[in-house]
Each structure stands twice: as structure tokens, then as C-alpha cells.
C-alpha angles and dihedrals in degrees: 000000000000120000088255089071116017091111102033100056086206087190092073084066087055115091097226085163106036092167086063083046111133115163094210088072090065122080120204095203088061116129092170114219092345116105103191153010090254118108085010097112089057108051080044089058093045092050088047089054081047097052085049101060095036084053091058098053091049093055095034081055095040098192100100127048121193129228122208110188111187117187125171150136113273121285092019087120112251092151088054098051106047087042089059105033083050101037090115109044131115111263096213092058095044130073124181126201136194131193122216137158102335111252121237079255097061096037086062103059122044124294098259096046092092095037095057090062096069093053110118138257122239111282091023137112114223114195113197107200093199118341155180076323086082085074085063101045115023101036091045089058094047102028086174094080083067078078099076095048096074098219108166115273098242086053093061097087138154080254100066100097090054094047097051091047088057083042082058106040088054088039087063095036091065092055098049089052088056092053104267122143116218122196122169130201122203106190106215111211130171132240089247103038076053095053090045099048086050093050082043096061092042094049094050117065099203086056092054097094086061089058110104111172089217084076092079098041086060090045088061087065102042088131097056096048085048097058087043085055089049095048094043094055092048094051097038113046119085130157093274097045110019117172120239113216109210132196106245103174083092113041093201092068103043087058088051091053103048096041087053090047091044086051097043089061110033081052088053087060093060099220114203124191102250116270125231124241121234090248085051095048092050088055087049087055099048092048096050093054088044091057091035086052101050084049087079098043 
């Protein structure tokens, strides 16, 4: 295992069983092995500077692309996260997406037909903050928002769930098979680190933009969310496309995390910078001497 994770065994966030997944075995104060905040920044800083190599392989090469999902209760820091894992890529490598309130234009179409534009290129990294899992959580929690996309009645069936877990679960088997990675990210908060960040937007005035009073709609029904989480990881995580369930109550440590578990995989794919061709060499060299001739003139 690389430095970067030695200490952090990224896998045991990785849900490898997902028919033997409990949440309640998962704690969100966890930090692993690491004691303490201390020494933290740097080893951040060295695996964005990772992240950052590894991203410009993957788009010099331009076969694989790589998925980030994020999926959380509100104020578990995705934003942060990915702001910070990401913080050295390449932009224009890079797009990040974020899914709000779906459009008439979306409702019109399935519940996976906004999502697959944002899939990435080759070469590129997509970051979903938030995504088509929304159909699964949300929209479980509140069922009456099935209401506004007008799926035929008869189609509204106890089965649905089901349905759009196995909708999910090809949708992202047909990625994978087109050489998309997929990693996805569930950010694990607790009920009381939730209840501080959002004092702690309404205390400082400089956070006040980040309060939004549905937030506490949504807390009322954390159970319920909760059960939704739990039933979403055990219906979506196969082998090609397995959930991580990562501690939220510490930032630092989710995006330690995250960053160790982006790098783990991105180094599994063994990204090369492209090789020339002998054709392509000769016309290198021609156009070095070329450029090395007119420096004289």
C-alpha cells in the first residue's frame, strides 16, 4: 500500500458485501489509525500534487475517463471535499456537476437522461455533486415528488425502487464497460456534527449565505434518509461500481480519505503518457532541426 494510505486502509470504507451492509456499523467520527489533525495538511497537499500527475496522464492518454458520485446529508462537505481533493487538477480536465431541483425539461425525460450528460469524456474526470442517486433518496423520502415526472400510473408500482436500483446498477455497467471508472463517495455525517455546522452557518455572518431553512425540514426526517442510504448501498454496489462509506463528522479525514481512495484507483489503471510512433518521431525530429535551424537566421 502507498504512503498515502498505509495508515488509512481506505478498502474497509469500501462495501465489498453489501448484502451483510448495516450503517450502524459505520461510525462518522471515525479518523482510522490517525490520532490526531496534526501533519494532516501536509500529507493533503502531497496527495493533491498526486492527483494532479496521475490527471495528466489520464487525459494525455485519453482512453479512460474517470466518475466521482458524491451523495450525502446536507452540510457533510461535499463541496469541500471535492474543492480541496481536486484543488490541483487541470480544469480543463476536470467538470463538476451539481444537481438541484430537476427542470420541466428533465422531468420530461427518465430519470437517468440529465444525468448521462455529464458523463466524461475520455481522458477526463466527471464529479457528480450529488446525482441520478437523488431518485433513490429524495424521492423515496418524499414519493410524492413522483408526482411531477409524469411516469404512467400503472408504472408507479411498489416495485419502483427496485427497478430503479437495477436501472442504476446497468446504467453503470455500461459505463464501466466503456471504460469509465466509477467511484462513489457516500459522506457519513452524524445527526450532532449536522446540528453544529448549521449553527454554525447561522452564528457566523460570513456563513449566512450557506443557511438554507429546508435543511431542517429534511433533518426532521433523518431516519428516514438513513434507511433510504442503507437501502441504496445494498442495491447499488457491485463489484464494478461498490459504494465507500466515508466518516464525515472531521473534514480532514473525509478528504483523506477520498483523495487516498481517487489515487488508489487512478494508479490501478496504470496511465502512461502516450508514445510516439516511429513515423511520428522522424517528423519530431524534422521539426526540431527545422526550429533549431531558423534560431541562427
Amino acid at each position: 500500500m502507498s504512503e498515502l494510505t498505509e495508515d488509512l486502509h481506505p478498502t474497509r470504507y469500501r462495501i465489498d458485501s453489501p448484502d451483510k451492509f448495516r450503517l450502524k456499523d459505520f461510525d462518522p467520527g471515525d479518523t482510522g489509525e490517525i490520532q490526531s489533525k496534526e501533519g494532516v495538511s501536509k500529507r493533503l497537499k502531497k496527495s493533491v500534487t498526486t492527483i494532479c500527475e496521475l490527471q495528466e496522464k489520464l487525459y494525455a492518454q485519453a482512453e479512460w475517463s474517470l466518475l466521482l458520485v458524491f451523495q450525502a446529508m446536507d452540510t457533510a462537505g461535499k463541496d469541500a471535499t471535492i474543492k480541496h481533493v481536486l484543488s490541483g487538477v487541470n480544469p480543463q480536465g476536470c467538470t463538476v456537476t451539481s444537481f438541484k431541483t430537476p427542470s420541466q425539461e428533465e422531468l420530461a425525460h427518465d430519470f437517468l437522461w440529465r444525468a448521462s450528460k455529464a458523463m466524461p469524456e475520455r481522458g477526463r474526470i466527471g464529479v457528480l455533486n450529488r446525482s441520478y442517486y437523488e431518485e433513490v433518496l429524495v424521492v423515496k423520502v418524499h414519493p410524492e415528488y413522483l408526482g411531477n415526472q409524469r411516469i404512467p400510473k400503472k408504472l408507479v408500482t411498489k416495485r419502483i425502487w427496485r427497478e430503479r436500483y437495477a436501472s442504476i446498477n446497468d446504467f453503470e455497467r455500461h459505463l464501466t464497460r466503456n471504460g469509465t471508472v466509477v467511484l462513489k463517495f457516500f459522506l457519513h455525517l452524524s445527526p450532532e456534527e449536522q446540528r453544529r455546522r448549521i449553527l454554525d452557518r447561522i452564528d457566523r455572518k460570513e456563513k449566512h449565505w450557506k443557511f438554507n431553512k429546508d435543511d431542517l425540514v429534511e433533518r426532521k426526517l433523518w431516519d428516514r434518509y438513513m434507511n433510504a442510504f442503507e437501502e441504496m448501498v445494498r442495491a447499488t454496489s457491485p463489484a464494478h461500481a461498490p459504494w465507500h462509506v466515508v466518516p464525515a463528522d472531521h473534514k480532514w479525514f473525509t478528504q483523506l480519505v477520498v483523495s487516498s481512495i481517487v489515487i488508489e484507483k487512478l494508479r490501478s489503471l496504470h496511465l502512461h503518457f502516450p508514445k510516439l510512433s516511429s513515423k511520428e518521431k522522424k517528423q519530431m525530429a524534422r521539426a526540431r532541426a527545422e526550429l533549431a535551424g531558423s534560431k541562427s537566421k
